[in-house]
C-alpha positions in Angstrom: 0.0 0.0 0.0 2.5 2.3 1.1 4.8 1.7 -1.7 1.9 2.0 -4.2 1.5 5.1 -2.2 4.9 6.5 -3.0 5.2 5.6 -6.8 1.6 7.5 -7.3 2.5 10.7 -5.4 5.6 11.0 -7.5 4.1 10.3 -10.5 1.6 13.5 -9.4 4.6 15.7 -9.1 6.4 14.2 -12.6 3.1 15.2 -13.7 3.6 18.9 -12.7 7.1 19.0 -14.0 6.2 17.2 -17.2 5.7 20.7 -19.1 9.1 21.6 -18.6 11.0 18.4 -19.2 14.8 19.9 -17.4 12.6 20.1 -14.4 11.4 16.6 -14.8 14.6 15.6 -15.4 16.3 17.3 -12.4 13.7 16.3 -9.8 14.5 12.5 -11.0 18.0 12.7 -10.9 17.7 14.7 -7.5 16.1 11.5 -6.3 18.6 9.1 -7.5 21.2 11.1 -5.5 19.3 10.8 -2.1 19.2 7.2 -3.1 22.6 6.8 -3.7 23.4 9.1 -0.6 20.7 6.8 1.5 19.5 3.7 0.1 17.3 3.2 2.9 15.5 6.8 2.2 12.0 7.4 4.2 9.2 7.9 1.6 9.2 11.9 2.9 12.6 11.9 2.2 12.4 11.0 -1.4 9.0 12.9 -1.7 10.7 15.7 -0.6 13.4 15.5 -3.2 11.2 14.9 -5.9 9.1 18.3 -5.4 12.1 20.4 -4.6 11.7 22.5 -8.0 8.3 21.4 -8.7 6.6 23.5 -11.2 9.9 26.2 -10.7 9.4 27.8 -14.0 6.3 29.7 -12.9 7.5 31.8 -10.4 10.4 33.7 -12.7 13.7 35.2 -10.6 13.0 38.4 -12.8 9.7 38.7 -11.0 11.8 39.9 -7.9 14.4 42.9 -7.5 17.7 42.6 -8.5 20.3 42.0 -6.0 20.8 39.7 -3.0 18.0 40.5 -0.3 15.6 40.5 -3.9 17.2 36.6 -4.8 16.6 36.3 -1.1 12.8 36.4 -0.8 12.7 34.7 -4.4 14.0 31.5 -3.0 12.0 31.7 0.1 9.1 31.9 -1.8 9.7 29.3 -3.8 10.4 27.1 -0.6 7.0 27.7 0.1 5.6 27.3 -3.5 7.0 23.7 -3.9 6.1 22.6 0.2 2.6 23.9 -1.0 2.4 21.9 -4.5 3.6 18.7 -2.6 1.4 19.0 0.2 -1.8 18.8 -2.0 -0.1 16.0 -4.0 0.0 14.2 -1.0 -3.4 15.1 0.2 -4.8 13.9 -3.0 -3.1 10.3 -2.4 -4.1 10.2 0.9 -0.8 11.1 3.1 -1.6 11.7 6.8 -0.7 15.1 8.3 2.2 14.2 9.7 3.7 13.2 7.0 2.8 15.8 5.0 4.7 18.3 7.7 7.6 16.4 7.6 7.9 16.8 3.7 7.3 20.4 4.4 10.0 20.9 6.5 12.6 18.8 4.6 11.8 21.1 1.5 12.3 24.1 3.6 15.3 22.8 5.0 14.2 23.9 8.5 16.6 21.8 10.3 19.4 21.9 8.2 22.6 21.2 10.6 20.2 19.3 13.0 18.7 16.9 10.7 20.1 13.8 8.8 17.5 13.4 6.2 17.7 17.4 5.9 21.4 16.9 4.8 20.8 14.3 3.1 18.9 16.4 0.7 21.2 19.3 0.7 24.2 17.0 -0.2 22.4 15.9 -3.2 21.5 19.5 -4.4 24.9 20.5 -3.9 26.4 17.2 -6.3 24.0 17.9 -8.7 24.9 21.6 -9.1 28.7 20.1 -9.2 27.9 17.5 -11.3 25.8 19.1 -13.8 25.2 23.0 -13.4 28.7 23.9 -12.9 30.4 24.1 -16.0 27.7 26.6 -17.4 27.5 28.8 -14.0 31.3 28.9 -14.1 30.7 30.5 -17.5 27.9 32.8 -17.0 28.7 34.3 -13.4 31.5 36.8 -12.6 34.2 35.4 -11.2 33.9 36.4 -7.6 30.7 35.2 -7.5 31.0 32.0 -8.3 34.0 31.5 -6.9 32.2 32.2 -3.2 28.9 30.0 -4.4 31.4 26.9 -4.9 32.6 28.0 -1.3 29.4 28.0 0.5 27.9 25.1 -1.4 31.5 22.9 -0.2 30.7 23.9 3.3 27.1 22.6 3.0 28.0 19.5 2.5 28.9 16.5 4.7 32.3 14.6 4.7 30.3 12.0 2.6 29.1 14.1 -0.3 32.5 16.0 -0.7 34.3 12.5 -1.5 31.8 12.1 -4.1 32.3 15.3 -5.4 36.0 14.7 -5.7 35.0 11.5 -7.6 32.4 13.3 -10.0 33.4 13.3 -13.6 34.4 16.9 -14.7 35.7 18.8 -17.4 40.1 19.1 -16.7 39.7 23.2 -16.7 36.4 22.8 -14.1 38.1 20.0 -12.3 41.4 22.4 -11.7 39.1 25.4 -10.8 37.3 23.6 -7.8 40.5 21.9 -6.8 41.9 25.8 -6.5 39.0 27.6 -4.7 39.5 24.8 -2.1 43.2 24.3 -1.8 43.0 28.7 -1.8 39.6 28.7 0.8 40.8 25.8 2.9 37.1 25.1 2.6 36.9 22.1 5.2 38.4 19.9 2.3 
């Protein structure tokens, strides 16, 4: 029952993403890395992961001001946004309260640093932007800034998660850039 459970409420939020098939495809892969990171995941754990972005796209960045505190309150809308859009998928399949708070509150990331499941989550965000977002940020974003975003997201993560990072499959100029902001940032490497 449970299982069945599972496999319908994240069909429901596939179903959301479908329309923008990179969403789709990130919330799926986003999975595979808490299952990787946690074979044993809780359903709200892998629930959680799969609405992380859900339905993203509609609530543009350029809808906010420019600048930090603006990118701010766009992300914690968005928190809210996807913990909303998973809750009533849940709802509709039936998920008690409880479990619906939990997802909640792993999406918000409200106990991140207390939390294992929380950093669970956080360590798979954080490999997929290594593993597949950051060869075009490293592009796109001034230098400074990026080089600082590879900082914090290195410091997010758990002992775990940074060996895999060290293992991930990069590009030989990307590879040397990480391998310099954390030899230079002494970034807990």
């Amino acid at each position: 029952m449970t299982a069945d459970r599972l496999a319908r409420v994240l069909a429901r939020i596939d179903d959301l993403n479908r329309p923008q098939p990179s969403e789709l495809e990130y919330a799926q892969r986003l999975t595979a890395w808490v299952v990787r990171l946690s074979p044993e995941a809780s359903d709200a754990l892998r629930i959680a992961a799969r609405g992380q972005h859900v339905r993203r796209w509609t609530i543009p960045r350029d809808q906010y001001p420019a600048g930090r505190a603006g990118y701010l309150k766009w992300r914690e809308t968005l928190k809210r946004f996807h913990a909303d859009t998973v809750a009533e998928a849940m709802q509709a399949e039936g998920y008690p309260a409880e479990a619906i708070a939990r997802v909640r509150e792993l999406i918000m990331k409200q106990r991140l640093g207390d939390d294992s499941e929380t950093q669970v989550l956080e360590d798979a965000l954080c490999l997929i932007f290594l593993e597949s977002q950051f060869s075009d940020l490293r592009r796109k974003a001034p230098e400074p800034v990026f080089r600082e975003a590879v900082r914090k997201t290195w410091a997010k993560m758990s002992p775990a998660a940074r060996l895999l990072a060290l293992a991930l499959p990069m590009p030989p100029e990307d590879r040397r850039y990480l391998d310099e902001v954390l030899r230079r940032g002494a970034v807990g490497s």
